[in-house]
C-alpha positions in Angstrom: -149.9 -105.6 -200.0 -150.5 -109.1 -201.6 -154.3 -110.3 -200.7 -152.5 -114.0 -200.1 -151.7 -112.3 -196.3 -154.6 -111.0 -195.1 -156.1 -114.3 -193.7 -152.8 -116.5 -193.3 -152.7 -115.4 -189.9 -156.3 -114.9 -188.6 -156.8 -118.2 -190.3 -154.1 -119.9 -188.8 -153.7 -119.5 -185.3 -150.5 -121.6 -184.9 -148.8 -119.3 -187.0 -149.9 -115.9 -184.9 -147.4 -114.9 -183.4 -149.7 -113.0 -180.6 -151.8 -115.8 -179.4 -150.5 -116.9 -176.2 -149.4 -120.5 -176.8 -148.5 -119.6 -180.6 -145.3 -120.1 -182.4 -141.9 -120.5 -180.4 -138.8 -120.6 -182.0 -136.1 -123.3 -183.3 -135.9 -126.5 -184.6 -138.4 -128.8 -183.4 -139.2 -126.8 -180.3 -137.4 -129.7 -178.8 -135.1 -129.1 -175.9 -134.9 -126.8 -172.7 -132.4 -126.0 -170.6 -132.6 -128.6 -167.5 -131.3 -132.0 -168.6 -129.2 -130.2 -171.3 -125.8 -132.1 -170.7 -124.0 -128.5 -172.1 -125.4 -127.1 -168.9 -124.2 -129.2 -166.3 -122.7 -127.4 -162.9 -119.0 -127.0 -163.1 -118.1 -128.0 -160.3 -117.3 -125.2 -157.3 -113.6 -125.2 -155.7 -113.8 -126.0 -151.6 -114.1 -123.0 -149.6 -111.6 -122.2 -147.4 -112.5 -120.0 -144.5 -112.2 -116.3 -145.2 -110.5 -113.9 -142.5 -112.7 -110.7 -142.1 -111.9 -107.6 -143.6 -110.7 -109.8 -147.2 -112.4 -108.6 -150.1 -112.8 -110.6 -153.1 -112.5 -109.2 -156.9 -114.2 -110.6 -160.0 -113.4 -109.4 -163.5 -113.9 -110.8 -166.8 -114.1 -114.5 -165.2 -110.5 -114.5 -163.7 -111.2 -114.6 -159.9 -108.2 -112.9 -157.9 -109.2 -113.2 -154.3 -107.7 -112.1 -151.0 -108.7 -115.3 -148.7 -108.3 -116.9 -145.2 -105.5 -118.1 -143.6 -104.4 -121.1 -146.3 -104.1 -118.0 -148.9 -101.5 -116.2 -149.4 -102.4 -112.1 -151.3 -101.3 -111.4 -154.5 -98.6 -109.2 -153.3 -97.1 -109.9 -150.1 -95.4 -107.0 -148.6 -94.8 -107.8 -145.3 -92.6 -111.6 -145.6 -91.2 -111.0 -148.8 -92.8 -114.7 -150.1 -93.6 -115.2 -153.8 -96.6 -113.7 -155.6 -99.8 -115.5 -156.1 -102.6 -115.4 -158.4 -105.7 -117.0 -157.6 -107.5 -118.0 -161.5 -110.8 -119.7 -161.7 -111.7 -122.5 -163.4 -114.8 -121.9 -164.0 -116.3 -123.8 -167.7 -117.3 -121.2 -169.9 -121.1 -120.7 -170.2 -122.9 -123.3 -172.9 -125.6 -121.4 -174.1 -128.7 -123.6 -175.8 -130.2 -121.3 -178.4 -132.9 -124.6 -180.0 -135.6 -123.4 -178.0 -136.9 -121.1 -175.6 -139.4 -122.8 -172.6 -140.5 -119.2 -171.5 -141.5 -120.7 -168.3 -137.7 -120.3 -167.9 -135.9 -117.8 -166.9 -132.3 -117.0 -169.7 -129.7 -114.9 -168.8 -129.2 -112.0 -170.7 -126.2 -114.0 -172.6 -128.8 -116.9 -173.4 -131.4 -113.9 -174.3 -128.7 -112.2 -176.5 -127.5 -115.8 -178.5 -131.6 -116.7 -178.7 -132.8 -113.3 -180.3 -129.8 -111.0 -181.8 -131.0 -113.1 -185.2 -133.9 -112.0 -184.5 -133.3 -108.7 -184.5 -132.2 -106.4 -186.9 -131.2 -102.7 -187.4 -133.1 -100.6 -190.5 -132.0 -98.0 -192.9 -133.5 -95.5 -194.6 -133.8 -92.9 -197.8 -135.2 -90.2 -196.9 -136.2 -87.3 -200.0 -136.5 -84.0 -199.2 -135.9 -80.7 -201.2 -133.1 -78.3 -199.4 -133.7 -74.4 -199.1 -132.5 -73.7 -203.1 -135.5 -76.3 -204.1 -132.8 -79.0 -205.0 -133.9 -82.6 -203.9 -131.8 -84.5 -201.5 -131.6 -87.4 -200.4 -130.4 -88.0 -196.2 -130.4 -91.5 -194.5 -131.6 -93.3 -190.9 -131.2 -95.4 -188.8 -133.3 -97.6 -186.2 -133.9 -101.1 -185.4 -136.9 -103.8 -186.0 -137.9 -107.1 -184.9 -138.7 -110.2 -187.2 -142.3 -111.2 -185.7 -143.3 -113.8 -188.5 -141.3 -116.5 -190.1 -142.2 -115.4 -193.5 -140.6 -111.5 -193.1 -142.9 -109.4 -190.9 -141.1 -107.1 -189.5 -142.1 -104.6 -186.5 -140.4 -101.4 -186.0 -141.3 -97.5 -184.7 -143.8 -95.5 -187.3 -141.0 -92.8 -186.8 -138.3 -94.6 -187.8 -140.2 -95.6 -191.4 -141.8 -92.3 -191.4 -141.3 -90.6 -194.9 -138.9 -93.0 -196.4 -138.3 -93.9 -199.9 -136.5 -96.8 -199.3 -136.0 -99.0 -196.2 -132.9 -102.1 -195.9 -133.0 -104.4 -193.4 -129.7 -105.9 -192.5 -129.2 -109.1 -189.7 -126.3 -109.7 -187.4 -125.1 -112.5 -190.2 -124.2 -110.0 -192.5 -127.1 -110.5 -195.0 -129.4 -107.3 -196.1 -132.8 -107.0 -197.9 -135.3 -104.5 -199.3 -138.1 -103.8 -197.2 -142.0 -103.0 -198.4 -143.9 -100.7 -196.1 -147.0 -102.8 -195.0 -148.8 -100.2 -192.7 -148.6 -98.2 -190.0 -150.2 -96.5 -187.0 -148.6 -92.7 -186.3 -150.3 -92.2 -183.3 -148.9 -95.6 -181.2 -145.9 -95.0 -183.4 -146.0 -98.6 -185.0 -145.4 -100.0 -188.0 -144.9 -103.0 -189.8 -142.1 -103.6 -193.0 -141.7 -106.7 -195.0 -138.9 -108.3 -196.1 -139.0 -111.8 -198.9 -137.4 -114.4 -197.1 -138.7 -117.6 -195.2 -137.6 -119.9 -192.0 -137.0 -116.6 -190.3 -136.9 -117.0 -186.6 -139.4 -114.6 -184.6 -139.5 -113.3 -181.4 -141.7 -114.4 -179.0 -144.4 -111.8 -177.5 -145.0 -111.1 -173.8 -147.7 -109.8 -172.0 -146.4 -106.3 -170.7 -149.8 -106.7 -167.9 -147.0 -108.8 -166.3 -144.2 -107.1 -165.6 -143.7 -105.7 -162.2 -141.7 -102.7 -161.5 -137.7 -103.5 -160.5 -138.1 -106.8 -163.2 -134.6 -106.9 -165.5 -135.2 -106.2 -168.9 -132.9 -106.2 -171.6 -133.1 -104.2 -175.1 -131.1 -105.4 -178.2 -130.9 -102.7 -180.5 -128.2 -100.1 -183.2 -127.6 -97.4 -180.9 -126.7 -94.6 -182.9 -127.1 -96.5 -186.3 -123.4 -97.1 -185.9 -123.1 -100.1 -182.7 -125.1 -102.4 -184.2 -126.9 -105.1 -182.6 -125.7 -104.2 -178.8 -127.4 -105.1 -176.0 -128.3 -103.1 -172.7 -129.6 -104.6 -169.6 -131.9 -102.7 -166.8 -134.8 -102.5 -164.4 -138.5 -101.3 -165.5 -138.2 -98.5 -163.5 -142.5 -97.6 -163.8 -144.9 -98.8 -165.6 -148.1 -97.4 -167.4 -146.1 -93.8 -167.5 -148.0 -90.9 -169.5 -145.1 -89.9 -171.8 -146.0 -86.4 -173.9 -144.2 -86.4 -176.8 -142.0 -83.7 -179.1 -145.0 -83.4 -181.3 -147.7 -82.9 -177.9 -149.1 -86.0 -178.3 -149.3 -88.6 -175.1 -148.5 -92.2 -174.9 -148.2 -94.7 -172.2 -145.1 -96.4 -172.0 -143.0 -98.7 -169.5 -139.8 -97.0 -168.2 -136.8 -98.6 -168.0 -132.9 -97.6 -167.6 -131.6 -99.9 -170.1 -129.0 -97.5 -171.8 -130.9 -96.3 -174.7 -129.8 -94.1 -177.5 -130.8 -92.5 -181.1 -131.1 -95.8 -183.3 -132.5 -97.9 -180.4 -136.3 -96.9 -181.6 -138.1 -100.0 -183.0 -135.8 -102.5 -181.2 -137.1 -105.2 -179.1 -137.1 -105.1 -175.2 -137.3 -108.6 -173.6 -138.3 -110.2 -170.1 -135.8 -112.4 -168.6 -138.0 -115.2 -170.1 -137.1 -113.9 -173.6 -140.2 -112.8 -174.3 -140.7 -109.2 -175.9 -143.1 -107.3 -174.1 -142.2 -103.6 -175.3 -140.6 -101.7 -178.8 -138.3 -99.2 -177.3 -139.1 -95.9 -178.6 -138.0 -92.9 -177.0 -135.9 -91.8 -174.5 -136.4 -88.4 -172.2 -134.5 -85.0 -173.4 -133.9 -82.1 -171.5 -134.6 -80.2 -175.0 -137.3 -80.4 -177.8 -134.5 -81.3 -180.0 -133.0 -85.0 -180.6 -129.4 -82.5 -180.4 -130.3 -81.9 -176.8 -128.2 -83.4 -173.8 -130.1 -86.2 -172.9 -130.9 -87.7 -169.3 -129.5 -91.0 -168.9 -131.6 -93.5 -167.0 -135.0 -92.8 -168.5 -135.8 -94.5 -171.7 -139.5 -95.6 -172.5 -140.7 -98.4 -174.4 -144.6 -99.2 -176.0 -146.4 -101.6 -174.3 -147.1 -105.1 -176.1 -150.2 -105.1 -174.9 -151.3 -102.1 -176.2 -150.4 -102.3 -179.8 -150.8 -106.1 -180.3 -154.2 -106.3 -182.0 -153.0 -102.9 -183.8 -150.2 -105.2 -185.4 -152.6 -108.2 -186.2 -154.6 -105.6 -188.5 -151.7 -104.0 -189.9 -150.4 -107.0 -191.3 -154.1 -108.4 -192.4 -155.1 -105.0 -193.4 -152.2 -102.8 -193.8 -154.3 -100.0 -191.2 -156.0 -100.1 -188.0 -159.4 -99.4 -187.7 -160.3 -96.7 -185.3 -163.2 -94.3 -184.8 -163.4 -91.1 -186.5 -164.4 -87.9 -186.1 -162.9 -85.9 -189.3 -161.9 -82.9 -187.1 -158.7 -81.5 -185.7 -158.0 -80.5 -182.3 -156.1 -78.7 -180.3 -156.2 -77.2 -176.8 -158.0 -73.9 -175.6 -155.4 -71.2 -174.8 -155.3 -69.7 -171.1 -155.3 -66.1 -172.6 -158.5 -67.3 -174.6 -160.2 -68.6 -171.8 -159.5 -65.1 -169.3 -162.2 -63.9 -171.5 -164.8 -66.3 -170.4 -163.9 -68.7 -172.9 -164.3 -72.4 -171.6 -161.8 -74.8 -171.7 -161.5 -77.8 -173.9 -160.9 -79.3 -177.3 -161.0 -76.3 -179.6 -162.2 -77.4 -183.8 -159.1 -75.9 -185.6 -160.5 -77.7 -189.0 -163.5 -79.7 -190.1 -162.8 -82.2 -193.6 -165.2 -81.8 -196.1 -167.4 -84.9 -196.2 -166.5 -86.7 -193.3 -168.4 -87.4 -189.5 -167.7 -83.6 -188.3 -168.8 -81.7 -191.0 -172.0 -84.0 -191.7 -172.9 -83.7 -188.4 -172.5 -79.7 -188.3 -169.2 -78.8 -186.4 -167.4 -75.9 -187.3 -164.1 -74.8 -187.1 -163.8 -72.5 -184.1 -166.5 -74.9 -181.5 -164.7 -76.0 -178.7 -165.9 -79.3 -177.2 -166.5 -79.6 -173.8 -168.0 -83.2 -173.3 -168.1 -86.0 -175.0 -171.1 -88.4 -173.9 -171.0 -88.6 -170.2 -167.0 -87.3 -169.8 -165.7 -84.1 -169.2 -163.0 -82.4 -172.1 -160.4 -80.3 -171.1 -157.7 -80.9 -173.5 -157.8 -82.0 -177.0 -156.1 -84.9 -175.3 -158.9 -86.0 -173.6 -161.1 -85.6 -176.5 -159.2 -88.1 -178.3 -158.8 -90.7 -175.8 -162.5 -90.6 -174.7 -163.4 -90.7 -178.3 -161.2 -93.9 -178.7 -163.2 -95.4 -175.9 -165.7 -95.6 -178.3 -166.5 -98.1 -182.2 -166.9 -97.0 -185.2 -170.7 -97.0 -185.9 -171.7 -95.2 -182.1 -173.3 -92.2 -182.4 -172.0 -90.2 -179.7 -173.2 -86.5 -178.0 -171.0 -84.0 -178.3 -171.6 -80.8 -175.7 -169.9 -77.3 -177.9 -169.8 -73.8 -177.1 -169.9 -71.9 -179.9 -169.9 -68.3 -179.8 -171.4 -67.7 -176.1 -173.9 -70.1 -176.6 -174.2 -74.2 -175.3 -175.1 -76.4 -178.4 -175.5 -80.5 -178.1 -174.5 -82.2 -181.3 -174.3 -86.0 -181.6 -171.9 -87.2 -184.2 -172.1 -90.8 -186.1 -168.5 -92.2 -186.0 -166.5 -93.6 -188.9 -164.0 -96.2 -189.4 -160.6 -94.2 -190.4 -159.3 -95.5 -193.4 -155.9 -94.5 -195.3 -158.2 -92.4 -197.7 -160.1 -90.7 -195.1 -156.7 -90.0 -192.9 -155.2 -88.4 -196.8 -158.5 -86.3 -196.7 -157.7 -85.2 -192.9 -154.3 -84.4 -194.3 -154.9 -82.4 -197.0 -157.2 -80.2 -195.1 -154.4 -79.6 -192.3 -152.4 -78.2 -195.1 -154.8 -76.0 -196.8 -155.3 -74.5 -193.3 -151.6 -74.4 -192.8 -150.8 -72.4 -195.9 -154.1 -70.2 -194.8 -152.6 -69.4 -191.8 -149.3 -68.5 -193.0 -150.5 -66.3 -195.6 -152.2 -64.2 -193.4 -149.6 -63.6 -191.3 -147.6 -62.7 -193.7 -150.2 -60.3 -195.0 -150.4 -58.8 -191.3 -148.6 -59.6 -188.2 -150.6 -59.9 -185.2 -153.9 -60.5 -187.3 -155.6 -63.2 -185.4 -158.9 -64.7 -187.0 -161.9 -65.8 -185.7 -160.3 -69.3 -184.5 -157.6 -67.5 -182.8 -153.7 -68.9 -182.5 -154.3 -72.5 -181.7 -151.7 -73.8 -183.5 -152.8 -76.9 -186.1 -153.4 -79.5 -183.9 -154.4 -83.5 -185.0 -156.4 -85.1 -186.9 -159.4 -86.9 -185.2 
C-alpha cells in the first residue's frame, strides 16, 4: 500500500468517512429536500364520498378505483352505460440526489438515485489447480461500497478471498482494476482500491440505532448477473449470533430484504440513507451455497462493529488484535465421557509466538481465561479479544489429569505472525492426513479435534 495513505485520514478528520459529522455527499452539500421546488405536493383530486363495500386498486401509478355514488365501475353490468377508467394524475416523483440531510428520512427511490453510484458489483479471478494438477482459472461475483472519494472500497473478506484479480464496475458502465488493501477473515471485511478521484461515498450509520421493524433497504448484484438491484425490508432482530459454514460465530442484524449469492459486500441502508450494515450472508438449510435456501432471513455486519477495523485497514492494511499463537477447537462429548473437561482444546502451538513462549502444548485444553469460564473454543476467542495486546493474561489448562495455571503475554497479530499461524495449520494438516492414511482409526494423543483457528 502507498505510505502517502496511512495518515490522510487519521490526519484529516473531514475526510473520515466514520466520524459522525464527516463527509456527506454531492456538490456543495447544498440543498435538502423541504423548499426544493421539484418536490412540491401535486395537488390531490376532491374526494368524493365512497359507498362501502368499494375497493380501490393501485398499480404502477394508474389508479382504477371503484367509488361512491358520482362514480360509475369500470365495467357496468347491470345498465349497460359506457365503460370508465379512473387514471391518476399524479406528477411523477422528482428525486434530489445533491445532498443527503440524514436527519431526513428518503424513500427507497430517493435512496436508490442517491447511492446506486455508490455502489458497485466486483469480479473476481480466482487460481486454482483441478484434480489432473492443471491450473485453472474460475470467476466471482459480489458487491462493494465506495467509502472514500479517492477509491476506497469496502466489501466481504469472502468475496476477495483468494483472488488474483479483482474489477470493479459502476452502474455508469465504467470498470477498473482493484488493489487488495487489507482484510480481516474473521469479521469477514475487507477493503480494495480502485485509482480514481471525486468518487461519491456512502454515508455510515450507527447500527446501535436501529430498532427492530425499521425499513432497510440493500442495493446489491444478486447472483453476479442482476446488477445493481435493490431490495427493501424490515430488520427483523438485531445483535443475532450467526455460526457460520466454517463454525465460526458472528453477530449480525437480520433482515428480510431479498438477498441472494452476489449480494455479499453490498451496502444496507437506513431510511436516512445511511449504511449501517455490509450484507453478508444469508441462512441455508444445507452446508452448501447449492442448498435450497430459506427466504426471509438474510444477515448483515454491523457498522458498528467493524468501523474502527476499516479505519486501520486502510491506514494499516491489518487490524491489530491480541494474540495468542495457538489453535483451537472444541472438546468432543465422547472425549469428555472419560472425565475429560470441557473447553478450548490446543490443536497446534506456532513456533515462536505467545503460546509456545509461554509453555502451551498441543493437546491442553483451556478451561478459563482470567476470571471467565471456557467451554468452547468460541468463548476462548471472544474472552481473549476482550483483552490488548501487551496484557498478560492467566490461563487455567488441564493437561493430562492434572490443573496447571499458565499466564500468557499477548501479542499484536500482524500479517507475518497470522502466515506463521498458517503455515503451522498446514504442517499439522498434512500430519494428520498422513497418519490416517497410514492407519484408519489411529487416533493420537490430541485425539480427532478437527484443525480448528488460529488465535
Amino acid at each position: 500500500m502507498d505510505p502517502n495513505y496511512n495518515n490522510q485520514y487519521t490526519n484529516n478528520p473531514e475526510r473520515d468517512p466514520f466520524i459522525p459529522g464527516g463527509y456527506q455527499p454531492g456538490p456543495g452539500n447544498q440543498g435538502d429536500f423541504n423548499g426544493d421546488p421539484m418536490h412540491t405536493e401535486p395537488q390531490k383530486p376532491k374526494k368524493t364520498r365512497k359507498k362501502k363495500g368499494w375497493v380501490k386498486f393501485v398499480a404502477l401509478g394508474l389508479v382504477c378505483a371503484l367509488v361512491g355514488a358520482a362514480a360509475v365501475p369500470i365495467y357496468e353490468m347491470v345498465t349497460g352505460s359506457d365503460t370508465t377508467l379512473y387514471v391518476g394524475d399524479r406528477k411523477p416523483t422528482e428525486i434530489n440526489v445533491t445532498s443527503v440531510n440524514t436527519e431526513k428520512e428518503m424513500t427507497t427511490a430517493e435512496i436508490y438515485a442517491a447511492y446506486v453510484g455508490s455502489s458497485v458489483g466486483i469480479t473476481v479471478d480466482i487460481v486454482s489447480t483441478n484434480i489432473f494438477g492443471q491450473t485453472v482459472t474460475n470467476a466471482a461475483a459480489g458487491s462493494g461500497f465506495v467509502i472514500t472519494e479517492d477509491g476506497y472500497i469496502l466489501t466481504n473478506y469472502h468475496v476477495i478471498d483468494g483472488a488474483s484479480a479483482i474489477t470493479v464496475a459502476f452502474v455508469d458502465g465504467k470498470t477498473y482494476p482493484a488493489t487488495f488493501i487489507g482484510g480481516e477473515e474473521a469479521n469477514d471485511i475487507a477493503v480494495i482500491k480502485i485509482e480514481a478521484q471525486d468518487l461519491t461515498p456512502v454515508v455510515i450509520g450507527k447500527s446501535s440505532d436501529m430498532l427492530v421493524g425499521e425499513q432497510v433497504t440493500a442495493i446489491g448484484n444478486p447472483l453476479g448477473e442482476l446488477t445493481f438491484s435493490e431490495t427493501t425490508g424490515i430488520i427483523s432482530a438485531m445483535d443475532r449470533t450467526i455460526t457460520m459454514s466454517d463454525g465460526r460465530q458472528m453477530n449480525m442484524i437480520q433482515t428480510d430484504c431479498a438477498i441472494n449469492s452476489g449480494n455479499s459486500g453490498g451496502p444496507l441502508f437506513n431510511s436516512h440513507g445511511e449504511v449501517i450494515g455490509i450484507v453478508s450472508a444469508k441462512y441455508s438449510s444445507g452446508s452448501s451455497s447449492a442448498s435450497a435456501s430459506v427466504e426471509g432471513l438474510g444477515f448483515a455486519i454491523p457498522m458498528d462493529d467493524v468501523a474502527d477495523m476499516v479505519n486501520e485497514l486502510i491506514t494499516t492494511g491489518y487490524v491489530s488484535k491480541p494474540l495468542l499463537g495457538i489453535s483451537v477447537d472444541d472438546v468432543p462429548e465422547s472425549v469428555q465421557a472419560y472425565g475429560v473437561p470441557e473447553g478450548a482444546a490446543v490443536i497446534v502451538v506456532t513456533p515462536d509466538l505467545p503460546g509456545e513462549k509461554a509453555g502451551l502444548k498441543a493437546g491442553d485444553i483451556i478451561t478459563k481465561i482470567g476470571d471467565t469460564e471456557v467451554t468452547t473454543a468460541n468463548e476462548l476467542i471472544a474472552a481473549k479479544n476482550e483483552y490488548a495486546v501487551g496484557d498478560t493474561v492467566e490461563l487455567t489448562v488441564y493437561r493430562s489429569g492434572e490443573t496447571l495455571t499458565i499466564e500468557v503475554t499477548l501479542e499484536e497479530s500482524t500479517p507475518e505472525k497470522e502466515a506463521l499461524q498458517e503455515k503451522a495449520q498446514q504442517e499439522y494438516q498434512q500430519k494428520q492426513q498422513q497418519s490416517q492414511q497410514q492407519q484408519q482409526n489411529n487416533y493420537s494423543y490430541n485425539w480427532p479435534f478437527g484443525f480448528g483457528f488460529g488465535y
